[in-house]
C-alpha positions, 0 to 999 in steps of 0.5 A: 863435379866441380861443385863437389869438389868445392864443397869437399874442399871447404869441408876438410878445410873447417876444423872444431875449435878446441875450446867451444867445439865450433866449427870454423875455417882456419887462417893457418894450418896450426890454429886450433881456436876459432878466435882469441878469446877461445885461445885465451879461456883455454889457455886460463883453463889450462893454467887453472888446473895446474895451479890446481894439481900444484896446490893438490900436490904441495899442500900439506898433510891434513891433520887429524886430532886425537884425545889422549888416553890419559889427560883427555887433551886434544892434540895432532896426530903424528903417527898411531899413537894415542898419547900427547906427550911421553910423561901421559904415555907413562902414566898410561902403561904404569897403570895398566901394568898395575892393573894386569898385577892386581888382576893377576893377583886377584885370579891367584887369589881365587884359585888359592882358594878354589884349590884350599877347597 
């Protein structure tokens, strides 16, 4: 019985490191390695991943480019537009509405004549 005892003993005495997950008996009741260079690749582990989630967290925006509609110059995209500067914005809504006037003035046109007919 006291064999048993012994081995019980010596089983809930060893503990699975936390870092290799082997099996070990501990010299204190907070060890948690099974020995220092354990403690050391876990704790180099541990800083790793947090300078990993600190870069992850403060890196900045990835920029995405754009053409823009009117000059074709590639340039940072900021918010949705589709335009580098305001002058080729400009441009750009000058033309269509010179464009939706002739296209406007074209269809009167026809339907001028459709109903001269």
């Amino acid at each position: 019985m006291r064999e048993l005892t012994d081995n019980i003993r010596t089983m809930i005495s060893q503990y699975f490191c936390s870092n290799c997950s082997e099996l070990f008996s501990p010299k204190r009741s907070s060890q948690r390695f099974c020995s220092r260079e354990c403690q050391v690749a876990a704790y180099q582990n541990r800083i790793r991943l947090a300078l990993k989630h600190y870069e992850a967290a403060n890196a900045p925006a990835r920029k995405r480019q754009r053409c823009c509609r009117t000059c074709s110059k590639v340039f940072d995209l900021v918010g949705d537009e589709g335009f580098c500067c305001h002058e080729c914005y400009r441009l750009y809504m000058d033309n269509l509405n010179h464009l939706a006037t002739e296209a406007w003035r074209r269809k009167s046109q026809e339907k001028e004549a459709t109903d001269a007919r």
